[in-house]
C-alpha positions as CSV (number, residue, x, y, z in Angstrom):
1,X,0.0,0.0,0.0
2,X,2.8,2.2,0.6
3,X,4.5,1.8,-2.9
4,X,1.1,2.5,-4.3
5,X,1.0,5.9,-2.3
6,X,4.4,6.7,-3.1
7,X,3.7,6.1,-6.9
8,X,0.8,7.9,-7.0
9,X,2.3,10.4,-5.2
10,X,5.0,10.9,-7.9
11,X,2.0,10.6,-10.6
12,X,0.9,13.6,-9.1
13,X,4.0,15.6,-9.1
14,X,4.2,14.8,-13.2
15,X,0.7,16.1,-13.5
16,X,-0.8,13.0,-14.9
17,X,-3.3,12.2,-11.9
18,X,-5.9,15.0,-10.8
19,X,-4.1,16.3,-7.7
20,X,-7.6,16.5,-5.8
21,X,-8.4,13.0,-6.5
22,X,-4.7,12.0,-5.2
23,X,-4.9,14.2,-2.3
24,X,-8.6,12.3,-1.4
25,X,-7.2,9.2,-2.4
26,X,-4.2,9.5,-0.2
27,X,-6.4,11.2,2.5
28,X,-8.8,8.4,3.3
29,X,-7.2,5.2,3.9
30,X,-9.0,1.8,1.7
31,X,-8.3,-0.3,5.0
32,X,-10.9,1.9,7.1
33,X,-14.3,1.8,5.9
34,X,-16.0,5.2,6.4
35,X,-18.5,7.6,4.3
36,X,-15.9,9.1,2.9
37,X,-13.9,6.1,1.9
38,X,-16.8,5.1,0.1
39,X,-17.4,7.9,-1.5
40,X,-13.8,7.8,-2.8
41,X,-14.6,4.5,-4.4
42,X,-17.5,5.2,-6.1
43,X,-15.7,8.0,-7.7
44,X,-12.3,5.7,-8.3
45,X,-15.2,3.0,-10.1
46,X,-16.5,5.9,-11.9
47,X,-13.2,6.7,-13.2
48,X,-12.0,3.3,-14.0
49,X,-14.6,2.0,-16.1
50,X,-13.9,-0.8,-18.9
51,X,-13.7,1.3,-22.0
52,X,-16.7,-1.2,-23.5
53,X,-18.8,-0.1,-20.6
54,X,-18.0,3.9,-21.6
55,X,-18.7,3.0,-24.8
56,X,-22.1,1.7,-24.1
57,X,-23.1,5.0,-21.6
58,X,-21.9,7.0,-24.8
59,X,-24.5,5.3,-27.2
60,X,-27.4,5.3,-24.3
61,X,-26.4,9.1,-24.1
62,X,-26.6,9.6,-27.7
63,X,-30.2,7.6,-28.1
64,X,-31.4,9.5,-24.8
65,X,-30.4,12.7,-26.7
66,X,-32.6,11.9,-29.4
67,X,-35.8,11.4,-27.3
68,X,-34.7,14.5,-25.2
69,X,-34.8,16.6,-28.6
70,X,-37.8,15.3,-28.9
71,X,-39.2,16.1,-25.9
72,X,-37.9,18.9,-26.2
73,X,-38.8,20.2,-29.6
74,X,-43.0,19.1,-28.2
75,X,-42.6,22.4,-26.2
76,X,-40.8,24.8,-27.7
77,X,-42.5,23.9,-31.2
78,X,-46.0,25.3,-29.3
79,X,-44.0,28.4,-28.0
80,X,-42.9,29.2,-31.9
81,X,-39.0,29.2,-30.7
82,X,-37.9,26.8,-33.3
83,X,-39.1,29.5,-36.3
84,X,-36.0,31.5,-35.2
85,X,-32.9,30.5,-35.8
86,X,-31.0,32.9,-33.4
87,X,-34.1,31.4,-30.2
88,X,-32.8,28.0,-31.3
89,X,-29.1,28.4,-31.2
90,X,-29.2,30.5,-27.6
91,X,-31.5,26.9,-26.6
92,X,-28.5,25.3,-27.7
93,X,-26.1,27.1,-25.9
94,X,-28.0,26.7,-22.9
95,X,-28.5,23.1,-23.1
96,X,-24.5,22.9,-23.6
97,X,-24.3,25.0,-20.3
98,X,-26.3,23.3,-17.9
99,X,-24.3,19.4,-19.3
100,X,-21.0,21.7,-18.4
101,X,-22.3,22.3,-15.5
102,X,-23.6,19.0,-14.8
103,X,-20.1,17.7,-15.8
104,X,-18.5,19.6,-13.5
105,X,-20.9,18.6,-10.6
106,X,-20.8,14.9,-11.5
107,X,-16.5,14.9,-11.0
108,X,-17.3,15.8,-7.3
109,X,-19.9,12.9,-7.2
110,X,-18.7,10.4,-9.0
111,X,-22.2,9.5,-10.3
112,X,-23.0,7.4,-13.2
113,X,-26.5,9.0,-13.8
114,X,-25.3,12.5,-13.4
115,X,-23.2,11.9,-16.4
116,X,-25.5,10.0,-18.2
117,X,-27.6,12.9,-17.8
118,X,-25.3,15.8,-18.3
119,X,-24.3,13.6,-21.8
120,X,-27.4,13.7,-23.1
121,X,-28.1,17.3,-22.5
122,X,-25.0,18.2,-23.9
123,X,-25.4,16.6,-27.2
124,X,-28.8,17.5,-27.1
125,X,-27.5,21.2,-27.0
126,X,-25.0,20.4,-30.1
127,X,-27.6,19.1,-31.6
128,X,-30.1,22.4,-31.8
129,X,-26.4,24.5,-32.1
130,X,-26.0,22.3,-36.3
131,X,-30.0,23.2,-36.5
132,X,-29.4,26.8,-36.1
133,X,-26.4,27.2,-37.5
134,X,-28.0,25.1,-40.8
135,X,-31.2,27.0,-41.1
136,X,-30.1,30.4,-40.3
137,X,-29.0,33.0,-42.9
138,X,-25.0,32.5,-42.1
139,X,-23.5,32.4,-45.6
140,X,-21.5,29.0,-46.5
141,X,-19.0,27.6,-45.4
142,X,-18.6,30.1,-42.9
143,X,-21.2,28.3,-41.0
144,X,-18.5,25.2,-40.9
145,X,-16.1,27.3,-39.7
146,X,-18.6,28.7,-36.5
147,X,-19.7,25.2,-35.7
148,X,-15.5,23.8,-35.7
149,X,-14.4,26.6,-33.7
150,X,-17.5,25.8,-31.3
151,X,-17.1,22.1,-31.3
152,X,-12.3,22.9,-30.6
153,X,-13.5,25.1,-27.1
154,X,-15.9,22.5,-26.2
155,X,-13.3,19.6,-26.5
156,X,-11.0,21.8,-24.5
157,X,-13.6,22.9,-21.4
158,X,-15.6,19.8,-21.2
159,X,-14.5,17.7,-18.6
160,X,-15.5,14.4,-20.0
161,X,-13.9,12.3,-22.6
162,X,-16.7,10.6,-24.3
163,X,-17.8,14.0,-25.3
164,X,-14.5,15.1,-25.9
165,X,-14.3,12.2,-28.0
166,X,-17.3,12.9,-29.9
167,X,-16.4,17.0,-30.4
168,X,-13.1,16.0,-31.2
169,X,-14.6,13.9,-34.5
170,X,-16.4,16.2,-35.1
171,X,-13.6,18.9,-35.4
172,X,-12.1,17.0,-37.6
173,X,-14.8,15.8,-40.0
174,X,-15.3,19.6,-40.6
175,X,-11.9,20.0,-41.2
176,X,-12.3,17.0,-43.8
177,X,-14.8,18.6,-45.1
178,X,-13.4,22.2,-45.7
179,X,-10.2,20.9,-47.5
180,X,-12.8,18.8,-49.8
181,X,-14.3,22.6,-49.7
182,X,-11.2,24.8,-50.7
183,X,-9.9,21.4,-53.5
184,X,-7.7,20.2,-51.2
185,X,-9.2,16.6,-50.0
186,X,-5.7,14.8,-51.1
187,X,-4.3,16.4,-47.6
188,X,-7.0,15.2,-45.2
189,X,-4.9,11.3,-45.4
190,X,-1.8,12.8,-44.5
191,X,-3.1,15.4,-42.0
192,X,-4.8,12.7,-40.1
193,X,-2.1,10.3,-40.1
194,X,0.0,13.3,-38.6
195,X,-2.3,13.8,-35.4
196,X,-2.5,9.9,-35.2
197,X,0.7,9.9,-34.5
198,X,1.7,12.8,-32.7
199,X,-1.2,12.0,-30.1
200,X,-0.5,8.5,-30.1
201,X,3.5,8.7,-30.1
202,X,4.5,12.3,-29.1
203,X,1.7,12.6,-26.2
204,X,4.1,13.2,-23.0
205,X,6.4,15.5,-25.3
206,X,3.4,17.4,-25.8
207,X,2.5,17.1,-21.9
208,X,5.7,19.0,-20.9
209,X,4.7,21.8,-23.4
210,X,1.3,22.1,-20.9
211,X,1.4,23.7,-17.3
212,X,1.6,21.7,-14.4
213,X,-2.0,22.3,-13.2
214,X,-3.4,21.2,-16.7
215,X,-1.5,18.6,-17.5
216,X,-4.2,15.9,-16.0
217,X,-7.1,17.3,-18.2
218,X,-4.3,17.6,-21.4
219,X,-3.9,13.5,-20.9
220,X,-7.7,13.6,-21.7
221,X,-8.6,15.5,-24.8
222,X,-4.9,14.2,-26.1
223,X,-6.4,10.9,-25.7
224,X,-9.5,12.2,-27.5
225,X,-8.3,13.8,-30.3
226,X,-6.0,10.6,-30.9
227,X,-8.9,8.5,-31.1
228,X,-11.0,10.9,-32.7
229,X,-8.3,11.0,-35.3
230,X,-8.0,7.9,-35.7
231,X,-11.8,6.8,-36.4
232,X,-12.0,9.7,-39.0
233,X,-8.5,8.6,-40.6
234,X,-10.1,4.6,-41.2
235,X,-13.3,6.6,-42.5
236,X,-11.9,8.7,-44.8
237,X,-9.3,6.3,-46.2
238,X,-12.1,4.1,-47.1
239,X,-14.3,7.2,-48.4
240,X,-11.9,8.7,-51.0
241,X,-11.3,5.0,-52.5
242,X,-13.9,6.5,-55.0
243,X,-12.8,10.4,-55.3
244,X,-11.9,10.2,-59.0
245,X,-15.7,9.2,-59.9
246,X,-16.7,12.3,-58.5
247,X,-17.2,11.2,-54.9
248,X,-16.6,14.2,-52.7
249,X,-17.9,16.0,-50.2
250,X,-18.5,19.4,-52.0
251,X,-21.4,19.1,-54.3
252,X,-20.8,23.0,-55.4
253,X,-19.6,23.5,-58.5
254,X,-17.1,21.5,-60.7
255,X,-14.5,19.4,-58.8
256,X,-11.5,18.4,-59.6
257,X,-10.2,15.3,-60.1
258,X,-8.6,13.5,-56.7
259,X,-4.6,13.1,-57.3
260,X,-4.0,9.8,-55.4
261,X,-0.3,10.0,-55.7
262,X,-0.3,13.2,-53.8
263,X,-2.4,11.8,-50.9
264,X,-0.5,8.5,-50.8
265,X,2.8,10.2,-50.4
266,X,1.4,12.5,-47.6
267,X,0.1,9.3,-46.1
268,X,3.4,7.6,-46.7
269,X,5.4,10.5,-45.2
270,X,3.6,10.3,-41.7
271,X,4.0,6.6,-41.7
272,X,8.0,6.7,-42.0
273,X,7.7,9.5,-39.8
274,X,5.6,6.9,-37.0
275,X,8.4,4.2,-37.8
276,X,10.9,6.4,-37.1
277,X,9.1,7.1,-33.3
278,X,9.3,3.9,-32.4
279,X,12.7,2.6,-34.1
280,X,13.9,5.6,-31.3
281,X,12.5,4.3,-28.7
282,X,14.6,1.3,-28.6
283,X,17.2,3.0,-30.1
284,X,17.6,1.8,-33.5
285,X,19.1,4.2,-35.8
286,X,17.7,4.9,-39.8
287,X,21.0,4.3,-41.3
288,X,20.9,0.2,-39.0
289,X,19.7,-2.4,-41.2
290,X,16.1,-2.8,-39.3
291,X,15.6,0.8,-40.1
292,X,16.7,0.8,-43.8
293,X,14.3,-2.3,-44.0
294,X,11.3,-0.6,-42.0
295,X,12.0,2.4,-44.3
296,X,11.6,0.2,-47.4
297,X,8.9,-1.6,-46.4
298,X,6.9,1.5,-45.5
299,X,7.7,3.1,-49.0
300,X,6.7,-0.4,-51.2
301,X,3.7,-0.8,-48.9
302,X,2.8,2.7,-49.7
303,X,3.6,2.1,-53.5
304,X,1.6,-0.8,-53.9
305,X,-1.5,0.7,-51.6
306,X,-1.7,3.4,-54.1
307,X,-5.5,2.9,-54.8
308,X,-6.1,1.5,-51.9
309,X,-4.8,3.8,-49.6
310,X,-7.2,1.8,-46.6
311,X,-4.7,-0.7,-46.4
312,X,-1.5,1.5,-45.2
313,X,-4.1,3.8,-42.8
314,X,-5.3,0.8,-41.3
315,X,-1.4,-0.8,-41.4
316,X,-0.3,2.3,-39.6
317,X,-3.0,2.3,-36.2
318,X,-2.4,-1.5,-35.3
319,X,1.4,-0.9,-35.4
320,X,1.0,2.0,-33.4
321,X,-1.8,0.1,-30.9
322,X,0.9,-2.8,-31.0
323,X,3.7,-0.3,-30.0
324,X,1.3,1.6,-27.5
325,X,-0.4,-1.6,-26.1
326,X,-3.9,-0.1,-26.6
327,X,-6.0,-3.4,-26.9
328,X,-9.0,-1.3,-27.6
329,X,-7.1,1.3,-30.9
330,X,-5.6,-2.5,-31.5
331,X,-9.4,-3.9,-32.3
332,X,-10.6,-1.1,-33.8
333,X,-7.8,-1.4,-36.5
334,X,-7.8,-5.4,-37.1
335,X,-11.8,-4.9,-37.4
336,X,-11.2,-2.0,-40.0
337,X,-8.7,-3.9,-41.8
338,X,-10.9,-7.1,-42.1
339,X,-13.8,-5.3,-42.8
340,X,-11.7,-2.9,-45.6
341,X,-10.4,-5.9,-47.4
342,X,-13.5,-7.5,-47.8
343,X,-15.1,-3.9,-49.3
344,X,-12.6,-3.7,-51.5
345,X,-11.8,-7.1,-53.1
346,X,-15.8,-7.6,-53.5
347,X,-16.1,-3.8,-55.6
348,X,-16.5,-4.5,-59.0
349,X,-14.6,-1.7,-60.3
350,X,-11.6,-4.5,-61.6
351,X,-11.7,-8.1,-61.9
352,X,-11.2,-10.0,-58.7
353,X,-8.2,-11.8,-60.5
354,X,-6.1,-8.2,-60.6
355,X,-6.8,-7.7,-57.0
356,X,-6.6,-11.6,-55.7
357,X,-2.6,-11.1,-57.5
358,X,-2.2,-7.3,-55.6
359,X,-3.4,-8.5,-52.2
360,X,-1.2,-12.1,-52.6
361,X,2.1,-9.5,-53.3
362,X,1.1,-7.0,-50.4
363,X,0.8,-10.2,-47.9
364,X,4.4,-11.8,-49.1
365,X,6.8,-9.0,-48.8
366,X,5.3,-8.2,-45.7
367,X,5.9,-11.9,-44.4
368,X,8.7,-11.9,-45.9
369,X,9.9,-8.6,-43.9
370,X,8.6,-10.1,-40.9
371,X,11.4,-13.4,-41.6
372,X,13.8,-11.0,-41.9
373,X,13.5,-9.0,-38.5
374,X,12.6,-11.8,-36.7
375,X,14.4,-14.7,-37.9
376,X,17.6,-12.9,-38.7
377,X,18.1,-9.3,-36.7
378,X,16.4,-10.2,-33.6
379,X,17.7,-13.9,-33.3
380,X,21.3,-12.8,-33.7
381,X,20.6,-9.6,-31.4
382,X,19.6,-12.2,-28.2
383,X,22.1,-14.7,-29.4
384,X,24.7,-12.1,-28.7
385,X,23.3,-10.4,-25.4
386,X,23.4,-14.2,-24.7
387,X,26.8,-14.6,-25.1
388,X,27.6,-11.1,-23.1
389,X,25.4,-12.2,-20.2
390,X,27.8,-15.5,-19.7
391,X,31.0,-13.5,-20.5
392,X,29.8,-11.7,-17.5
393,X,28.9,-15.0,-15.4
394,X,32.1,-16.3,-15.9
């Protein structure tokens, strides 16, 4: 119990636990059972939920938002508030207040229901914010811009990270969507890849960048906007598989055709740039052999992927869940990889033959990589720390 104090303790001096929660938690001893220790618990529970079960409270919050609205819309529909676009986004607004506020009571609390509750209003409030913001005379896309500004100082105040999570996506689908906007969609790939790995790889650099009081609610919306990122990046890799048919976003106007090789490259580029993250942390150089070879794989991988630039996006958050050991970003990647093959070997745009013969190369140099680092580098490596370890010995 002691080594868990002191660690906790030293958690708190880095800034990465709340330092009221540590300061209650080292308070109250768990070996005397009192009001207060209970309380504690409840709160600790709260906090330490299995992400599936968050998960679930999220999509409960969500539905409940949706009959909330619609309670909601059976009273202010009589009362003529929903003719007026400005009435509906200040109802918006306030909805979003009173979750905040509910948010910030329910972290003294530790309830389940409060933040149920103050989830569903808050998303209830987003909700009638896009209604405003879509039915009022605010000229396009400058309505886009309002709602991404609104939805970047919501993912920074709210203290929760399922709606963090969820303002966080959808910062960066409107960000998707205004590059589409301004004919730029072949950056969205590589832009997304980029905050997938900074969040995912670059997190505590980016810690020591915040102040010490902030640095417990910076772990949160990091982990946030990595996720977020993520989910959109396996989205839109899939999405812009059809770009060149005319399948974009922006319906205004003439579009451009999408350049693939631009995309893929930027895609590429943040995928050496991952590799070369984690080669560092076990300090492997570029110019060793395993980096020369994880470079090289990287680059084919992101040749052959050219038109199927799923395959490298997905390729790129499992090694990063694998090199993380985040079971859950681990799932969501082997499910969006199996489920992204399967969409694209059965699309009839090219004979199955053509892509049975690309997927069949793809799989062998990467096995064939694998032999190599495994078999040969790694092997070798142990074999000689091996050898040092009984020089030692003897």
């Amino acid at each position: 119990m002691n080594e868990d104090k002191q660690a906790l303790t030293q958690l708190k001096d880095l800034g990465l636990v709340e330092a009221k929660l540590a300061d209650d938690y080292l308070a109250y001893s768990p070996s005397a059972p009192s009001a207060s220790n209970n309380a504690m618990s409840d709160r600790r529970k709260a906090k330490d939920d299995p992400w599936f079960l968050q998960l679930s409270f999220g999509f409960s919050g969500i539905l409940a938002s949706l009959l909330f609205i619609g309670f909601v819309n059976l009273i202010l529909n009589s009362t003529g508030v929903l003719d007026s676009a400005a009435l509906t986004g200040i109802v918006g607004l306030l909805l979003s207040l009173v979750g905040f506020l509910l948010f910030k009571y329910e972290r003294t609390r530790g309830s389940t229901f409060l933040n149920s509750l103050a989830f569903t209003i808050g998303v209830a409030g987003q909700a009638y914010v896009i209604y405003a913001l879509t039915s009022g005379d605010i000229e396009h896309p400058f309505d886009i811009w309002l709602f991404l500004l609104l939805q970047s100082a919501l993912t920074l105040i709210f203290p929760s990270f399922m709606y963090r999570l969820l303002s966080s996506w959808s910062v960066l689908v409107c960000t998707v969507y205004l590059l589409d906007y301004y004919h730029l969609p072949e950056v969205s790939l590589g832009l997304l890849a980029l905050m997938v790995v900074v969040s995912h790889l670059q997190r505590y650099k980016l810690l020591q960048r915040v102040p010490m009081k902030w640095q417990a609610e910076g772990v949160d919306i990091i982990k946030a906007v990595g996720y977020g990122s993520a989910l959109v990046l396996l989205g839109i890799s899939v999405y812009f598989i059809a770009a060149e048919s005319g399948h974009r976003f922006d319906s205004y106007g003439e579009t451009p055709s999408y350049n693939y090789y631009w995309a893929q490259g930027l895609l590429t580029l943040a995928s050496l740039y991952a590799a070369f993250l984690i080669l560092a942390r076990y300090r492997i150089k570029w110019r060793s052999v395993v980096g020369l070879l994880v470079g090289v794989t990287i680059a084919v991988l992101g040749v052959l992927s050219i038109y199927v630039s799923g395959l490298l996006a997905t390729s790129l958050i499992i090694v990063i869940a694998m090199a993380n050991s985040q079971r859950t970003l681990l799932g969501v990647g082997i499910f969006a990889l199996v489920g992204y093959i399967f969409w694209y070997y059965y699309q009839l745009d090219t004979s199955l033959l053509v892509k049975s013969a690309s997927m069949l190369v793809v799989g062998i140099a990467l096995l064939l990589v694998r032999f190599l680092l495994i078999k040969r580098y790694f092997a070798q490596r142990r074999t000689h720390s091996a050898s040092n370890n009984k020089e030692r010995l003897s």
